[in-house]
C-alpha positions as protocol buffer text, in pm:
chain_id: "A"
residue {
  index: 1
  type: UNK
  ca { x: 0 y: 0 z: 0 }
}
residue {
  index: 2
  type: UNK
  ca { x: 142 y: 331 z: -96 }
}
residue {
  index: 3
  type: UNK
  ca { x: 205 y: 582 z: 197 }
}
residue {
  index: 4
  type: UNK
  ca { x: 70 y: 917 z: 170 }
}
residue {
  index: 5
  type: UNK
  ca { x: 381 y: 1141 z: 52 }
}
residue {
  index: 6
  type: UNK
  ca { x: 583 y: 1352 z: 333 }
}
residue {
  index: 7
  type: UNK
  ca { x: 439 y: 1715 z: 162 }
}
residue {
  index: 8
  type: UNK
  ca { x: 120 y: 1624 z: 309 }
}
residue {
  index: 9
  type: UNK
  ca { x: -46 y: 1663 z: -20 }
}
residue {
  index: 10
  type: UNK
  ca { x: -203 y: 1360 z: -9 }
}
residue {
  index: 11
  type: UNK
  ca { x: -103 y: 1167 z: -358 }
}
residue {
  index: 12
  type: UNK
  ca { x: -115 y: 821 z: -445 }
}
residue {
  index: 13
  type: UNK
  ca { x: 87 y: 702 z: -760 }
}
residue {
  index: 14
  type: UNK
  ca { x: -100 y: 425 z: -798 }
}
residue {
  index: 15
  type: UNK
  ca { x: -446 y: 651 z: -857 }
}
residue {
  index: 16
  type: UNK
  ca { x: -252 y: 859 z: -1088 }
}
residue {
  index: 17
  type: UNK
  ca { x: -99 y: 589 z: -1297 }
}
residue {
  index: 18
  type: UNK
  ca { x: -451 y: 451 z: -1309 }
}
residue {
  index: 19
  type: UNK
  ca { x: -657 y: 784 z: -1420 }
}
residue {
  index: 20
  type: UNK
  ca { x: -318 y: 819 z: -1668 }
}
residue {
  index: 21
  type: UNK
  ca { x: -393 y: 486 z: -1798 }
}
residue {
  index: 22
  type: UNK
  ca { x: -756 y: 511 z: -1906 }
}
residue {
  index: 23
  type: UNK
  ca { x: -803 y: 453 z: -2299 }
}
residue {
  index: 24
  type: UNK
  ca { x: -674 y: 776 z: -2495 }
}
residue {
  index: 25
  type: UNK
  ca { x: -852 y: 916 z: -2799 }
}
residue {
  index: 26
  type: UNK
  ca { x: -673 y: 597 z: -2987 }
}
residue {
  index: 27
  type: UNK
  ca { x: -915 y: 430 z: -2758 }
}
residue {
  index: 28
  type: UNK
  ca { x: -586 y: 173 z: -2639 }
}
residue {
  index: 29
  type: UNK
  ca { x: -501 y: 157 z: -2294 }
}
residue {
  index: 30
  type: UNK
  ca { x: -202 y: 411 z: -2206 }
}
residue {
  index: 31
  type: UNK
  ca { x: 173 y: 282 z: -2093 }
}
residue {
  index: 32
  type: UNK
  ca { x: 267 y: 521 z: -1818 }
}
residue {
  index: 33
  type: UNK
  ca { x: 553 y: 548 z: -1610 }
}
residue {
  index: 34
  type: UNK
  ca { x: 565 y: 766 z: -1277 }
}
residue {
  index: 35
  type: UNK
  ca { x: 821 y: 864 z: -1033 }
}
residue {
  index: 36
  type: UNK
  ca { x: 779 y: 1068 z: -699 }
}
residue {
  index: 37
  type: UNK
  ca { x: 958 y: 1379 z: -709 }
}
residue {
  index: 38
  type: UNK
  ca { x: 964 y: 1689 z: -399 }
}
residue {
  index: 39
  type: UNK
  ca { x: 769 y: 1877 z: -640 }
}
residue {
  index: 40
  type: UNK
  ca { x: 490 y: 1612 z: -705 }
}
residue {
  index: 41
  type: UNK
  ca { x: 456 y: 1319 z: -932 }
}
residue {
  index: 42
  type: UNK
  ca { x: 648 y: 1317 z: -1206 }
}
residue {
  index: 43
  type: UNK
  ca { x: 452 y: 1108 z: -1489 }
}
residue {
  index: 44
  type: UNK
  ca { x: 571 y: 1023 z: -1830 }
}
residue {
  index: 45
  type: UNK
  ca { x: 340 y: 896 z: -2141 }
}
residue {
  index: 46
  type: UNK
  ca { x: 418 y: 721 z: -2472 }
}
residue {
  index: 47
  type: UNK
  ca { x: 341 y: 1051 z: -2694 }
}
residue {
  index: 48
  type: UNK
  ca { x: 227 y: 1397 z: -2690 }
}
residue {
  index: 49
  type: UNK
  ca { x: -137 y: 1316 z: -2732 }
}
residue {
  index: 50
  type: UNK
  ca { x: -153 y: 1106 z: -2439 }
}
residue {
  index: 51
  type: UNK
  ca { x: -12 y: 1323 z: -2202 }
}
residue {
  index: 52
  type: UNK
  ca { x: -292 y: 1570 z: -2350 }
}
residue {
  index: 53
  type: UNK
  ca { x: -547 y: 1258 z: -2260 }
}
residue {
  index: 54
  type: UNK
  ca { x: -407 y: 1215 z: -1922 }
}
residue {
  index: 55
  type: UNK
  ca { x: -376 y: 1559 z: -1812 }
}
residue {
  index: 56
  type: UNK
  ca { x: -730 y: 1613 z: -1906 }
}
residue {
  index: 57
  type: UNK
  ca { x: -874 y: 1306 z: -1707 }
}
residue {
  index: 58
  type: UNK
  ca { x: -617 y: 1408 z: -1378 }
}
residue {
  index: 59
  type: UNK
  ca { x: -791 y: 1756 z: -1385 }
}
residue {
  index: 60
  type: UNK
  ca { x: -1108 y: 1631 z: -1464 }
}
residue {
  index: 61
  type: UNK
  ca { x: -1051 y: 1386 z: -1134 }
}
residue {
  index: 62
  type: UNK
  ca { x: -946 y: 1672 z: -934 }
}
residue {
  index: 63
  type: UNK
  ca { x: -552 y: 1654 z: -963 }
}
residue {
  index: 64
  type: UNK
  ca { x: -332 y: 2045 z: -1027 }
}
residue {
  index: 65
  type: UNK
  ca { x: -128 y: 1958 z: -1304 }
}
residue {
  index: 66
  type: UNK
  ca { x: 139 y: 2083 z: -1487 }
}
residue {
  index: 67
  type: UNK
  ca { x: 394 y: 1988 z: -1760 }
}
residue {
  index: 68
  type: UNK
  ca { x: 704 y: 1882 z: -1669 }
}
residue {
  index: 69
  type: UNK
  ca { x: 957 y: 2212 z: -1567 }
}
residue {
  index: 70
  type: UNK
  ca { x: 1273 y: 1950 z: -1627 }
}
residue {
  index: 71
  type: UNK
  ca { x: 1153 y: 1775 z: -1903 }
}
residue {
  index: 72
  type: UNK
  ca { x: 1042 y: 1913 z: -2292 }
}
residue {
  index: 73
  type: UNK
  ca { x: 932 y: 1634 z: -2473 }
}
residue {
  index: 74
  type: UNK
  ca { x: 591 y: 1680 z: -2410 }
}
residue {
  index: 75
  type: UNK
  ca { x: 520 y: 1368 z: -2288 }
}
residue {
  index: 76
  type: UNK
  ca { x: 596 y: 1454 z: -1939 }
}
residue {
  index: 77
  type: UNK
  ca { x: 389 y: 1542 z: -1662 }
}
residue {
  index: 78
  type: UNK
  ca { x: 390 y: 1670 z: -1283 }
}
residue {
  index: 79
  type: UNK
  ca { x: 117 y: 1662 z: -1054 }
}
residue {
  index: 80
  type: UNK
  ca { x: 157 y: 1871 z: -751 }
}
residue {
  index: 81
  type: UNK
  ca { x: -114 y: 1783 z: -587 }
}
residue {
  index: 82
  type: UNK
  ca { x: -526 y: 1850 z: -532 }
}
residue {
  index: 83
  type: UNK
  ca { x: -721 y: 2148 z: -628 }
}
residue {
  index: 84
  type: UNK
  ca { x: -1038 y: 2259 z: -427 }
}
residue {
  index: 85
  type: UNK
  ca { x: -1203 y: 2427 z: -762 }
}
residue {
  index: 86
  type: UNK
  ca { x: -1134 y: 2080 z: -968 }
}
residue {
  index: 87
  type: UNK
  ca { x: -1274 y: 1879 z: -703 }
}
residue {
  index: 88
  type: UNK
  ca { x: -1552 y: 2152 z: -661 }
}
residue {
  index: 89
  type: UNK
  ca { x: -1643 y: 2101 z: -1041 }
}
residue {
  index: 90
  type: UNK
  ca { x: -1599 y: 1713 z: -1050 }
}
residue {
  index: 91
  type: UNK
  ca { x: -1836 y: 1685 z: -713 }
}
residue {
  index: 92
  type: UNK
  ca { x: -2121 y: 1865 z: -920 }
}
residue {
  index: 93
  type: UNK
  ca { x: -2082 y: 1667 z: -1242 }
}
residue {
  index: 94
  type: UNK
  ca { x: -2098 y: 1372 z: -1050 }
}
residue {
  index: 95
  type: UNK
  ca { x: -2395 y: 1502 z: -862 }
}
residue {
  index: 96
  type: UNK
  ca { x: -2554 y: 1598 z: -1208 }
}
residue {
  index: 97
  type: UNK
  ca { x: -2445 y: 1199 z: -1342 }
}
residue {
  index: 98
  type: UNK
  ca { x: -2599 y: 1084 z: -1047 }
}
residue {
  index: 99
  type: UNK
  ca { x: -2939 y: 1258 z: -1091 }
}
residue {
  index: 100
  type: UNK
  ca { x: -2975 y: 1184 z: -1486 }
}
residue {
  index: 101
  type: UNK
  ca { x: -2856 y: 798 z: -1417 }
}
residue {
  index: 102
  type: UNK
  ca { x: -3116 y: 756 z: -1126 }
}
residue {
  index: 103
  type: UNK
  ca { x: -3406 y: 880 z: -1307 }
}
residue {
  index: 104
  type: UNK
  ca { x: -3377 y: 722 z: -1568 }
}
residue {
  index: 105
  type: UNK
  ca { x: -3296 y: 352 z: -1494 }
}
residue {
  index: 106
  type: UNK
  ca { x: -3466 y: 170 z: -1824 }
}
residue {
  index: 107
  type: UNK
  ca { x: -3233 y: 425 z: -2060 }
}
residue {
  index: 108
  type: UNK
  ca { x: -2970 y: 101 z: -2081 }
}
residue {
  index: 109
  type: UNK
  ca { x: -3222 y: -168 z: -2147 }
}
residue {
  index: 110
  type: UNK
  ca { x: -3388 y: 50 z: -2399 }
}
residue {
  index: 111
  type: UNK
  ca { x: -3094 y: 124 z: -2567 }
}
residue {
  index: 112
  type: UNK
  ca { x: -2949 y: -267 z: -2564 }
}
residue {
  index: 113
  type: UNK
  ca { x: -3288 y: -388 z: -2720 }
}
residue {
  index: 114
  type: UNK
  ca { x: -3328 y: -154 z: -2968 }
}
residue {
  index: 115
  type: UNK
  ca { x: -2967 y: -133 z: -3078 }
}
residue {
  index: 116
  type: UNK
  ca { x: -2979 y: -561 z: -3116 }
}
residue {
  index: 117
  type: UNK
  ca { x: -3341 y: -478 z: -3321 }
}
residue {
  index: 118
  type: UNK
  ca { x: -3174 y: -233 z: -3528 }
}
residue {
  index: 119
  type: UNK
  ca { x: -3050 y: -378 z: -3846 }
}
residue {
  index: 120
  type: UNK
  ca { x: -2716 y: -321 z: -3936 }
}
residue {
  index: 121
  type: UNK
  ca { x: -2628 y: -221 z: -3590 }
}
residue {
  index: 122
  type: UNK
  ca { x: -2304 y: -461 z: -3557 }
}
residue {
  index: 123
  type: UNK
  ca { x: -2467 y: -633 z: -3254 }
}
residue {
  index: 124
  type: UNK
  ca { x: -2466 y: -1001 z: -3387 }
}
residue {
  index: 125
  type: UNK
  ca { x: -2677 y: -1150 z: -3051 }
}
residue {
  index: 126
  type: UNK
  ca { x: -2787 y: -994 z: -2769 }
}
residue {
  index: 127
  type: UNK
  ca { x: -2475 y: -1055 z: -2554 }
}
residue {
  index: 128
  type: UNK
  ca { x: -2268 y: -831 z: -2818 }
}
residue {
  index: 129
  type: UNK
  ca { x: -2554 y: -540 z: -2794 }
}
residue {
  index: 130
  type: UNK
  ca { x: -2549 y: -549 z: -2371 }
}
residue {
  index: 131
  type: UNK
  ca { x: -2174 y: -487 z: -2404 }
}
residue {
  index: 132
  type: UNK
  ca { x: -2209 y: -242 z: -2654 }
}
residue {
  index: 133
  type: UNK
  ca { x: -2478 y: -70 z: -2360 }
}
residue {
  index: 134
  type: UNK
  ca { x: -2239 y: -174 z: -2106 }
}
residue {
  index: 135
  type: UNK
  ca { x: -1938 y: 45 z: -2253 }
}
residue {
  index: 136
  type: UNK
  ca { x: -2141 y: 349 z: -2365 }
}
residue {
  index: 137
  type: UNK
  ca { x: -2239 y: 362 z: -2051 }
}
residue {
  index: 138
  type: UNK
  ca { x: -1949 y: 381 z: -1877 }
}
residue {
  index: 139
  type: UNK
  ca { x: -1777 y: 585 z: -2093 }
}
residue {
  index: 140
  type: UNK
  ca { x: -2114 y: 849 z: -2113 }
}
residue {
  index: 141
  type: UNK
  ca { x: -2020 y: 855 z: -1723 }
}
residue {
  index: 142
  type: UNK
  ca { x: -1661 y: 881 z: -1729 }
}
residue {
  index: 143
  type: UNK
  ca { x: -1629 y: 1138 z: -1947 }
}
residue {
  index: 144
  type: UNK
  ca { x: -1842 y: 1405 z: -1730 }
}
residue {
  index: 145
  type: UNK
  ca { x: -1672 y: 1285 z: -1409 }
}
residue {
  index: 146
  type: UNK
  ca { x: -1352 y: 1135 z: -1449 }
}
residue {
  index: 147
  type: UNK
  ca { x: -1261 y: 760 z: -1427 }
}
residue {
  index: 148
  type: UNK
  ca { x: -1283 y: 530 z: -1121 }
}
residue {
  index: 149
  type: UNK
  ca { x: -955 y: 420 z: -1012 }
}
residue {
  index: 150
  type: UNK
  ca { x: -907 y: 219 z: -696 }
}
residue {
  index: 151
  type: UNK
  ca { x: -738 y: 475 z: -442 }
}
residue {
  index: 152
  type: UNK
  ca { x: -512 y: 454 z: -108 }
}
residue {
  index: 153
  type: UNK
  ca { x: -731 y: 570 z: 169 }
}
residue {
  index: 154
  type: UNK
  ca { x: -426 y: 663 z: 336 }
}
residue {
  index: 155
  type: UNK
  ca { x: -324 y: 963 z: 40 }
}
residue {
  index: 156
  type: UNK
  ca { x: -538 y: 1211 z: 266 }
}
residue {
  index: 157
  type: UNK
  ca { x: -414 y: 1601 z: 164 }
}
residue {
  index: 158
  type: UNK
  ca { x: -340 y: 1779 z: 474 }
}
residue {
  index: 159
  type: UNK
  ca { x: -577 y: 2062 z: 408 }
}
residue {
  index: 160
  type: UNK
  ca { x: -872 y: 1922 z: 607 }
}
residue {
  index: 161
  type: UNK
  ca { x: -1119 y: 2124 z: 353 }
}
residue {
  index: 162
  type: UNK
  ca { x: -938 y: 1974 z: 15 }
}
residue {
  index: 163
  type: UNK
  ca { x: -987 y: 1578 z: 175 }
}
residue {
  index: 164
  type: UNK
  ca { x: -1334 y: 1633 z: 256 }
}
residue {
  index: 165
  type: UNK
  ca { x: -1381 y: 1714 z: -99 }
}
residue {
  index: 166
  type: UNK
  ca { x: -1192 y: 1415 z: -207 }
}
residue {
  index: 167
  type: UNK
  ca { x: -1373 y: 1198 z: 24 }
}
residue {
  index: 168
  type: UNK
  ca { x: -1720 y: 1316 z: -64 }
}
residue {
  index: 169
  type: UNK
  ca { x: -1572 y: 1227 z: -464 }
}
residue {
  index: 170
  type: UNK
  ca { x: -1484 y: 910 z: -321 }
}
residue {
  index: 171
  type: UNK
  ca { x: -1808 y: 865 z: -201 }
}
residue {
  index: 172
  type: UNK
  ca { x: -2007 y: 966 z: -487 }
}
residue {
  index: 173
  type: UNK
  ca { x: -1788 y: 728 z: -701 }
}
residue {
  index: 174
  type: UNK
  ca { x: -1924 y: 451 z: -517 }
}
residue {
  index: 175
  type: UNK
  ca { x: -2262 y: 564 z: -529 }
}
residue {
  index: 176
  type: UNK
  ca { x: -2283 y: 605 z: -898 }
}
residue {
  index: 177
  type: UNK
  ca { x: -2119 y: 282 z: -966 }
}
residue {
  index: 178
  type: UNK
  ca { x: -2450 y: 116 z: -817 }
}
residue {
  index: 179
  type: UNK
  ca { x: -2650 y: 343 z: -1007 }
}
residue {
  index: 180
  type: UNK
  ca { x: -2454 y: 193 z: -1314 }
}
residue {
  index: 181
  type: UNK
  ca { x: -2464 y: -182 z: -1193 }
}
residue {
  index: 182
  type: UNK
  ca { x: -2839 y: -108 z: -1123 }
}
residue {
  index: 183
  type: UNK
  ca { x: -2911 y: -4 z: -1492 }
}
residue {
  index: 184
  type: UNK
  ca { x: -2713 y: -280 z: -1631 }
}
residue {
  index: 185
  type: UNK
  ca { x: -2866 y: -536 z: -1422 }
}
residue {
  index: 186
  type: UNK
  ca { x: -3201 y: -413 z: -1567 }
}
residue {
  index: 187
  type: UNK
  ca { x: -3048 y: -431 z: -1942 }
}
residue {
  index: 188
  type: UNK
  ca { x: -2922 y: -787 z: -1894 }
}
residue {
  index: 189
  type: UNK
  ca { x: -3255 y: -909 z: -1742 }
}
residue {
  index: 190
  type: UNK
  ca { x: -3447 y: -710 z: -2031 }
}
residue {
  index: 191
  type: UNK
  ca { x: -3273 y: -843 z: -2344 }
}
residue {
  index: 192
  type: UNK
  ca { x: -3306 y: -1181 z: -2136 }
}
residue {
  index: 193
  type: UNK
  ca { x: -3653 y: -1161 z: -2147 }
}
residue {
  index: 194
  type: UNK
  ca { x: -3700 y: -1012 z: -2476 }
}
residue {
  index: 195
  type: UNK
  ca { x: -3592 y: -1272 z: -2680 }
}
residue {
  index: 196
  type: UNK
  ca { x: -3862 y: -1535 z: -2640 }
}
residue {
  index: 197
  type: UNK
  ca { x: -4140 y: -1239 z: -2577 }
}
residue {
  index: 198
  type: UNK
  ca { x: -4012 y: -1152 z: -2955 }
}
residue {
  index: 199
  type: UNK
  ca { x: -4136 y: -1484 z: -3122 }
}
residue {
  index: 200
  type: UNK
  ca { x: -4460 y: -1413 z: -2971 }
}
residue {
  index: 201
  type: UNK
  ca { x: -4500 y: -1084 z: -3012 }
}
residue {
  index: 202
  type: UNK
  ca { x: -4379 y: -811 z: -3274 }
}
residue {
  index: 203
  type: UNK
  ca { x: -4069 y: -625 z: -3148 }
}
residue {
  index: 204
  type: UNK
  ca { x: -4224 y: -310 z: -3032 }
}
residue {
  index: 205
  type: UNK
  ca { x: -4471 y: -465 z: -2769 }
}
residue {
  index: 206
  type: UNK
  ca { x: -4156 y: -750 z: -2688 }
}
residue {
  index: 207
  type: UNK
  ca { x: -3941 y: -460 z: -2577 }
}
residue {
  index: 208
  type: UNK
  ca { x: -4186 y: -273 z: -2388 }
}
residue {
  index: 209
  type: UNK
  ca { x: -4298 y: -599 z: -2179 }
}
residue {
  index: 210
  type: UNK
  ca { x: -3956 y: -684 z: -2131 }
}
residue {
  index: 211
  type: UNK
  ca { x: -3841 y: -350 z: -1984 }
}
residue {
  index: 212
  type: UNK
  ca { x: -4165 y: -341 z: -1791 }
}
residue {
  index: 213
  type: UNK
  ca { x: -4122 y: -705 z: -1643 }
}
residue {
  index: 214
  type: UNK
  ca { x: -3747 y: -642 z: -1565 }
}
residue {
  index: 215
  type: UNK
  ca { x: -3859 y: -305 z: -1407 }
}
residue {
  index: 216
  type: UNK
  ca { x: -4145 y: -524 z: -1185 }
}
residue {
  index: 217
  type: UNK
  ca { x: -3817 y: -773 z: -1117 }
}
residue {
  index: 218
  type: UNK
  ca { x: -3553 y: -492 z: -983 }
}
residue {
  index: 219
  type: UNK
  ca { x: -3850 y: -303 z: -850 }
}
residue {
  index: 220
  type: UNK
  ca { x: -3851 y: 55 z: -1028 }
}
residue {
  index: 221
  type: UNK
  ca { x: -4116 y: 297 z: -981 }
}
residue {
  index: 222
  type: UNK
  ca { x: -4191 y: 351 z: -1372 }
}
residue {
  index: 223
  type: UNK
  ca { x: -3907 y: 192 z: -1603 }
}
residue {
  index: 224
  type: UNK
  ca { x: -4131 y: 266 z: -1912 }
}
residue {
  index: 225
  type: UNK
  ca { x: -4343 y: 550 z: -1781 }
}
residue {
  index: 226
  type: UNK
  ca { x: -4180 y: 786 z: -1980 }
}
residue {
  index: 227
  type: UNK
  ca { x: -4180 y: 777 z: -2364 }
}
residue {
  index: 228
  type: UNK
  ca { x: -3818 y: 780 z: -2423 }
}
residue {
  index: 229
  type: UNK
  ca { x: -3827 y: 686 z: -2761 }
}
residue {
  index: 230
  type: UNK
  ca { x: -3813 y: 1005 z: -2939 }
}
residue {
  index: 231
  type: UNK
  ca { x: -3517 y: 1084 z: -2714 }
}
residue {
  index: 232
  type: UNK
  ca { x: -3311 y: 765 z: -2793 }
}
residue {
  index: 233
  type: UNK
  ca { x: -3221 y: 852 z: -3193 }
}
residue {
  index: 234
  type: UNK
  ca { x: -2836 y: 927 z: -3053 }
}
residue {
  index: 235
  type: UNK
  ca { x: -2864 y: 627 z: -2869 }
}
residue {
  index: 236
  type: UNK
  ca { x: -2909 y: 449 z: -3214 }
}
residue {
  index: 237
  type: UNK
  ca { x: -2767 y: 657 z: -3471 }
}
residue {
  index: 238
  type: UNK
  ca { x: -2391 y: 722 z: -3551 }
}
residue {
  index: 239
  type: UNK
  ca { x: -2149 y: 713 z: -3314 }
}
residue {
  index: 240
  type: UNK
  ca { x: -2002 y: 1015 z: -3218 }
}
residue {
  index: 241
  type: UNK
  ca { x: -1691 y: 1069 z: -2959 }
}
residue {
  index: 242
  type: UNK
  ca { x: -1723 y: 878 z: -2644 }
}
residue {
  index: 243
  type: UNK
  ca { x: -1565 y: 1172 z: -2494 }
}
residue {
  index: 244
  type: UNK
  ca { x: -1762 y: 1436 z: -2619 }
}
residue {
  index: 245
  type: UNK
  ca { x: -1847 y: 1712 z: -2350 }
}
residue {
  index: 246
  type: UNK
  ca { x: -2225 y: 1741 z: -2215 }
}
residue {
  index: 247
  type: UNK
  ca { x: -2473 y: 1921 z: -2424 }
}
residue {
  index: 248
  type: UNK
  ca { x: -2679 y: 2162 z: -2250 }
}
residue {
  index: 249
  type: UNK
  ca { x: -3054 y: 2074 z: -2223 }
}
residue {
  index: 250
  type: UNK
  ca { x: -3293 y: 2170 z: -2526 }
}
residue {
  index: 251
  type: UNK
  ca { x: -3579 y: 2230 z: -2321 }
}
residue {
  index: 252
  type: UNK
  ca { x: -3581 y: 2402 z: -1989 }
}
residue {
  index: 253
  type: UNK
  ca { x: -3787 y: 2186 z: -1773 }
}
residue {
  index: 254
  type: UNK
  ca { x: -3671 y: 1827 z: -1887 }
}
residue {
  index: 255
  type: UNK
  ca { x: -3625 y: 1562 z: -1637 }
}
residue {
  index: 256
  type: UNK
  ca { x: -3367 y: 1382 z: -1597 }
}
residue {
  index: 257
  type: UNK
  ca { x: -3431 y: 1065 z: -1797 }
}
residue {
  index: 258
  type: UNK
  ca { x: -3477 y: 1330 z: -2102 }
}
residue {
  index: 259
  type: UNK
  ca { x: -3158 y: 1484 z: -2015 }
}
residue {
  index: 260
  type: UNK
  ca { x: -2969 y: 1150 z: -2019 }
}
residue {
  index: 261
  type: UNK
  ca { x: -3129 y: 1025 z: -2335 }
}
residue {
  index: 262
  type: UNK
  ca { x: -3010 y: 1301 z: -2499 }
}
residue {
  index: 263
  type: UNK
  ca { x: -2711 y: 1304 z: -2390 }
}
residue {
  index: 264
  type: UNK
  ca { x: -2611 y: 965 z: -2393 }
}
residue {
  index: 265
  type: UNK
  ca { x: -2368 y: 882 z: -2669 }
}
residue {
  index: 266
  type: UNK
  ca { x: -2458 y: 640 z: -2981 }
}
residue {
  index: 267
  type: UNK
  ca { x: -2351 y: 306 z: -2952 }
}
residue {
  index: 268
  type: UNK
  ca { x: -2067 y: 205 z: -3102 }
}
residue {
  index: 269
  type: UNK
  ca { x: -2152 y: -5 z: -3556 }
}
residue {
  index: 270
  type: UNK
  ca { x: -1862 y: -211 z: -3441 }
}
residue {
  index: 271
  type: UNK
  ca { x: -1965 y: -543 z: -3294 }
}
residue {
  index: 272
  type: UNK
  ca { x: -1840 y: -586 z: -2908 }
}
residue {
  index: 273
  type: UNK
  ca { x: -1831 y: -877 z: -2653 }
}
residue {
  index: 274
  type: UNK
  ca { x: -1854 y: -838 z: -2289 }
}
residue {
  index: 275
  type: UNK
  ca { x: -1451 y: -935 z: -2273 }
}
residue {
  index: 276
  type: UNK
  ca { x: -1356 y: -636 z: -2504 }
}
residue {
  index: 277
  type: UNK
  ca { x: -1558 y: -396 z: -2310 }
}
residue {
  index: 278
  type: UNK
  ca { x: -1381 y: -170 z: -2010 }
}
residue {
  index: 279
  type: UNK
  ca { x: -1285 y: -426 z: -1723 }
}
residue {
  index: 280
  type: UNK
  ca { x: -1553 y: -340 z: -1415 }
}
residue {
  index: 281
  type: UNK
  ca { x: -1261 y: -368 z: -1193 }
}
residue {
  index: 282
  type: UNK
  ca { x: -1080 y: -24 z: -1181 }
}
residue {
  index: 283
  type: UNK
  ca { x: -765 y: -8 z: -1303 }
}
residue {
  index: 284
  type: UNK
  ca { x: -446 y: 83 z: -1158 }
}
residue {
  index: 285
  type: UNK
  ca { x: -205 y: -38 z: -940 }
}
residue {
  index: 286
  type: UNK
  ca { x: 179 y: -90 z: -843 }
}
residue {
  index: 287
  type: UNK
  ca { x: 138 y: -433 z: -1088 }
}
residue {
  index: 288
  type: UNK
  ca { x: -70 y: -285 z: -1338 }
}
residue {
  index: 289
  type: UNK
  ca { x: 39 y: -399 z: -1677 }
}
residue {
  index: 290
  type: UNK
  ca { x: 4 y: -34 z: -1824 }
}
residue {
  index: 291
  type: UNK
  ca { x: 270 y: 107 z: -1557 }
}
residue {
  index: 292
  type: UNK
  ca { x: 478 y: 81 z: -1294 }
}
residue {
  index: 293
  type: UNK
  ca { x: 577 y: 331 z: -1013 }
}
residue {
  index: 294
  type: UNK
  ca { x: 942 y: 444 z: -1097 }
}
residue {
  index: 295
  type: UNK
  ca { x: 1210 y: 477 z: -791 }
}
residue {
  index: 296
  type: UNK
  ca { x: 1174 y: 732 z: -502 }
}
residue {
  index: 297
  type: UNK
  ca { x: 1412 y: 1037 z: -522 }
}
């Protein structure tokens, strides 16, 4: 387990190899290297892009960051240590994440069905259409709030204001991770149930019975009270950047299913099975494959 480090500023090279190793625009897992320094944590990336990636996703996690003063490759990072505003901004995107996942907890099954009824869609059997759901997901989240990495509880900042931020993020990540296993556990169950209900029925009426019986089975207030279907054409047209930022709300007083349909990325035309989609786990780690944490100086 790492320590927290002597300047009190409470960070864990682990966490920041992790949130440095997240898929980059390439969409390929990052090699990183890191090293504590007195200034910070030095971190070094394969190119110039990627340190672009990972300084993005450090600041979007809450992390000050800054390129490297000793080296100019551009591949080099330092991270100094937490910043109240970032972790400020992160605790109400995750607060906003939170409120558009929770009311709208049918979105994934919706999406899984229709994108394995669409023709053309890449999704070859309902297994490769749940992981398709499974990584938009995931990525819709961790693109407005940063990635979950596993964390050292013991990397504590020594302002007492800065780790109560960080622990309410902390927090929050764990709360929005059931929020995600609750919609997937309602997609899974859905496309389960759809399949037979479609050789009795025509597809329309099979999806809608088998979101509303999987909403009956995980107990949701109203998983097809809303008519979400004129919100879900990004859900099943062309993809567009997993990574894209959040687009404001076209109509003042939606709720927050609305919001999330609209928001919610496309699915991705190119077939995907549950082992090629983003690990649940969170990465990171001293003996992560994508990096190791260099020597103490």
């Amino acid at each position: 387990m790492t320590t927290a480090d002597p300047a009190g500023r409470g960070l864990d090279p682990d966490h920041i190899i992790g949130v440095c190793a997240q898929p980059s625009g390439t969409g390929r897992p990052q090699r990183v290297h890191a090293a504590c320094r007195p200034a910070g944590i030095r971190v070094v990336l394969g190119s110039r892009r990627g340190a672009a990636d990972a300084a993005a996703a450090l600041t979007r996690v809450g992390y000050l960051v800054t390129p490297s003063a000793a080296q100019r490759t551009g591949r080099d990072l330092l991270v100094t240590g937490w910043s109240a505003a970032g972790l400020d901004s992160r605790l109400a995107a995750m607060r906003a994440v939170m409120h558009q996942i929770a009311g709208s907890p049918s979105l994934t099954a919706q999406a899984a069905i229709g994108r394995f009824r669409e023709a053309g869609s890449g999704a070859a059997t309902p297994q490769e259409a749940f992981a398709q759901a499974r990584t938009r997901l995931q990525a819709w989240v961790h693109a407005r709030t940063g990635p979950f990495v596993p964390h050292d509880p013991a990397a504590i900042p020594a302002d007492p204001r800065t780790a109560l931020r960080l622990s309410l993020t902390r927090q929050l990540e764990d709360q929005i991770e059931g929020l995600i296993g609750r919609h997937l556990r309602v997609a899974a169950h859905a496309i389960a149930l759809y399949m037979p209900l479609s050789q009795q029925m025509e597809p329309g009426k099979a999806q809608r019975t088998a979101i509303r019986r999987a909403g009956i089975t995980f107990h949701l207030s109203s998983p097809a009270a809303q008519d979400t279907s004129p919100l879900l054409q990004d859900l099943l047209q062309t993809p567009g950047p997993a990574t894209a930022p959040p687009r404001p709300p076209t109509r003042p007083h939606a709720g927050p299913g609305q919001i999330a349909a609209r928001e919610f990325p496309a699915l991705p035309t190119t077939a995907g099975t549950p082992e090629a989609a983003p690990p649940a786990a969170r990465p990171g780690g001293q003996h992560s494959p994508t990096g190791r944490l260099g020597p103490r100086h």
